[in-house]
Each structure stands twice: as C-alpha cells, then as structure tokens.
N, C-alpha and C positions, 0 to 999 in steps of 0.2 A: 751720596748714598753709598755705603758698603754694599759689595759685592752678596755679601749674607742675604743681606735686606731684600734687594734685586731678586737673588736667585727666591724668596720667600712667596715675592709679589707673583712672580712668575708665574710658580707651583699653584697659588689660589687663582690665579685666573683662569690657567689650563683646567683645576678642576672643578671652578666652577663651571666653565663652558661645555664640561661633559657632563656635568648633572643636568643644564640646561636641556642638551642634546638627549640624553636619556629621556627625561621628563615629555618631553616633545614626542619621542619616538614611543613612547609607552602611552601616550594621547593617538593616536595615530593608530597605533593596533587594535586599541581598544575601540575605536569608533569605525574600524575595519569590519572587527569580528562582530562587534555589535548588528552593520549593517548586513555580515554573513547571515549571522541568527535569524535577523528581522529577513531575511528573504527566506532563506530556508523555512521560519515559520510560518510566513507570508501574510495575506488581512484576508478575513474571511469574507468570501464571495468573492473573491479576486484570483480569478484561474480560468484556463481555456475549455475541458472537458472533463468529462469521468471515466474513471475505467471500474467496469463490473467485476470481482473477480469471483469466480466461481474456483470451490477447492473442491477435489475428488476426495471424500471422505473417507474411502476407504484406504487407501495412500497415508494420511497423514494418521489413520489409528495403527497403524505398523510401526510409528517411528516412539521412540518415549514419551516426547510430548502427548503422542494421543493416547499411552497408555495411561497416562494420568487426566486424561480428560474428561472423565466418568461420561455424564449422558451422552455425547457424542459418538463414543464409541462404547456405548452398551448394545443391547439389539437390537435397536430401531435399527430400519431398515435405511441409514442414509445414502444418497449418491452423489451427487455433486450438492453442495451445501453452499449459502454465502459467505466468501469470506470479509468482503466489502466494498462500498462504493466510494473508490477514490476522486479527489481534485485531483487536476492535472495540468500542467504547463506543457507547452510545446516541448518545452527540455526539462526536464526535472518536474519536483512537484513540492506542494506546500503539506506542512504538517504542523501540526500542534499549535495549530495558529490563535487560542487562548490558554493562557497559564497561569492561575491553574483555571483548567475546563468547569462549566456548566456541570454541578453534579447531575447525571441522567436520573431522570423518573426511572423506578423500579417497575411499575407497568410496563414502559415502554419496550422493558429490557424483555421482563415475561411474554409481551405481547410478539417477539423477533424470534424465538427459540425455535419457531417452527422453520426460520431461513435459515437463522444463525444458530443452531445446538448447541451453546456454548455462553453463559451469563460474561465469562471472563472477555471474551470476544466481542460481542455487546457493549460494553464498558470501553473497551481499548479502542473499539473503529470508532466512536462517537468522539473521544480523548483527539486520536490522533488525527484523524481524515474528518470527524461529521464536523467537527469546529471550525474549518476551512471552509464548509459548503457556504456559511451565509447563511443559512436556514434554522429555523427553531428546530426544536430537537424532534418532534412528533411530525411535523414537514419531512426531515431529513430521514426518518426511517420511514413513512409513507415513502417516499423518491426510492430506496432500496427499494421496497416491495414491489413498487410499478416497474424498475427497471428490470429486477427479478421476471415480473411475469412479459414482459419483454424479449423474450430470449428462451426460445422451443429447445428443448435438450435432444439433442436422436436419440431416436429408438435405441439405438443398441448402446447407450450409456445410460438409460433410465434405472433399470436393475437389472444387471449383468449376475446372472447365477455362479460365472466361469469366471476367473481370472482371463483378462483380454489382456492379446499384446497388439499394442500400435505404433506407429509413425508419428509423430507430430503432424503431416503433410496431412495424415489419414483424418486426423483428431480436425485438423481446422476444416476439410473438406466437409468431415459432417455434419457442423455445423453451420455451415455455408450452405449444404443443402438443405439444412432441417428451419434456415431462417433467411425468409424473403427478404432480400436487400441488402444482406451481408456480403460482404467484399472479404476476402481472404486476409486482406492487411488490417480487419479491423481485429485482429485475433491475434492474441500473443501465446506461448503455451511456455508455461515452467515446469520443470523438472529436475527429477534430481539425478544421480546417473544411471539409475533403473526403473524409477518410477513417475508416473506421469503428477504432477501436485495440483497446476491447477490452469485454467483456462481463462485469459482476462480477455475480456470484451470493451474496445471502445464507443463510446459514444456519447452523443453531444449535450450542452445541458436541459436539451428536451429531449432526451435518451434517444434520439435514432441513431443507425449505426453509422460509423463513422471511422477515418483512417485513423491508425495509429502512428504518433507523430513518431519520424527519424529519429528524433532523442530519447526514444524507448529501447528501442533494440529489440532483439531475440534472445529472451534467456534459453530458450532452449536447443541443443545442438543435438541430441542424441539423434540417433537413426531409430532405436528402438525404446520401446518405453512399455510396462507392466502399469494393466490398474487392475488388481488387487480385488474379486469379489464385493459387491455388497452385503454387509452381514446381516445376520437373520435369516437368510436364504435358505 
C-alpha cells in the first residue's frame, strides 16, 4: 500500500472518530439540559411549601412598570396586594411546570382583582407558579385567597397616610407580632435600595407558618427602606 493511500486511511479514520465523539458529546448535553429544564420546570404537585408573597403596592406604582399598570395604580386605595403563591423546594423552586399552560377562565381572573389588581398578573402567577401546585385552577386561587386571609397585616401598614421609613428587622417584627405563631424566619423581605417591594411569607401546604428553607436566602440587606403612602389618602 503507498504511503498516499496510508496517509488517506488515516485522515478518514481520525475524522470519523471525531464526528463519532462530537455526536456522543452533543447526545450528552442535550439529555443534560433537557433534564436541567425538566427540573427547573418540575411535575406539578411535586414541591415542599409555599411562599405568600405580599407586594407593597405603593412601592411598585413609583417604579415604570407600575406607571403603566393602570388599575393598580389608579386610586384605590391599595396596600400590600398579592403578588402570589409560590411552590417551593427546599433549595430552589419549580416553574412553568405545564407548556403551554391551562388557558385560565376569565371569571377566575375577574373574581382575583380584589387580591391581585392586575388581569396581567393573574395570568402570569397561574402560567408560572399555579401549574406547579397540582391543583385545578379554581382550587389554586381559592388556596391564595385562604392563605391571603391567613396572614393579619399590622396596623401601621394597613393604610399608611405618611410615607413610613423602616428597617427590615422592624418590618418582620410586626408581623410577627400582628400573627400568632409566626417565627421571625418564616419572613423574607425584598427590597430595592430605597424601598421596601415586598414581604414573602412561608408556609406549609396546609398554610401554617412555617421556616424558611436555608436555600432562600435574604434578599434584603438595607438597614433602611421607604414605603411610599398609600394613594387616594
């Protein structure tokens, strides 16, 4: 066999064994990221708790987003409002766990506006979080409402006439006082660097309270935080 010949064989074998190798290696990531997604998505009802979140309405009608929010931030008088009731893993959480989602009943959406002031908002937490719960769509915003009325607001955030400035420390203590049984770890508080956004509450999937796992964290660090009049006042 000439040396040609040889060097020929050579060359196709080396490249077939790296298409080989590529081929393999592109099976591999794909069945990786696949199983990334399928976790991240996760299977509905398959999760450890909920977290309430509660958003201080008048906070988020300052920022663009809420200037485009029409009834949310018209006059009604909102205060802390729902943002929604998430699944939750001890470390992370599942989302969007059918695709594409259950289109929501339009009642259901009408019938939420008095927690959630927001149709867009409505749509989205059903999308991303209610699909996770496990639950029919009319179960899962009945579960918000009860969790909702769950959880005493203090006095002094119900309707604040004044811009209040608080602590974070301040913010969980009074809720801690305003609700029998609450532990200081079952409260998270986010923020942004001057104003208070929102208040998440753990709890379990018969809504009592409950710690918040290690793999949540503290988003908020400020010492000092602005919540912002409720309007109409």
């Amino acid at each position: 066999m000439s040396a040609y010949r040889r060097t020929t064989i050579r060359r196709t074998t080396i490249l077939r064994t790296a298409v080989r190798h590529a081929v393999a290696l592109a099976l591999v990531l794909g069945a990786t990221s696949g199983a990334a997604l399928a976790q991240r998505r996760g299977e509905p009802g398959q999760f450890d708790y909920y977290v309430l979140s509660l958003s201080w309405s008048p906070s988020f009608c300052e920022t663009a987003s809420g200037a485009a929010a029409g009834q949310q931030c018209g006059r009604r008088p909102f205060a802390f409002v729902v943002h929604g009731l998430w699944p939750q893993f001890e470390r992370g959480f599942p989302e969007n766990c059918e695709v594409p989602p259950p289109r929501l009943d339009r009642r259901i959406v009408s019938d939420m506006l008095d927690l959630m002031p927001s149709p867009k908002l409505v749509y989205h937490e059903w999308d991303t979080h209610g699909t996770c719960s496990g639950l029919e769509q009319r179960d899962y915003f009945d579960l918000i409402r009860k969790a909702r009325a769950a959880v005493t607001i203090p006095v002094a955030y119900q309707n604040p006439p004044q811009a209040l400035t608080v602590s974070p420390r301040e913010v969980v203590d009074a809720f801690v006082q305003a609700n029998a049984g609450m532990a200081p770890d079952a409260i998270m508080i986010d923020c942004d660097r001057t104003h208070l956004r929102e208040v998440r509450i753990c709890l379990t999937r018969a809504l009592a309270f409950r710690s918040c796992s290690a793999g949540q964290g503290r988003a908020c660090r400020a010492n000092s935080l602005m919540m912002p009049p409720v309007r109409g006042n």
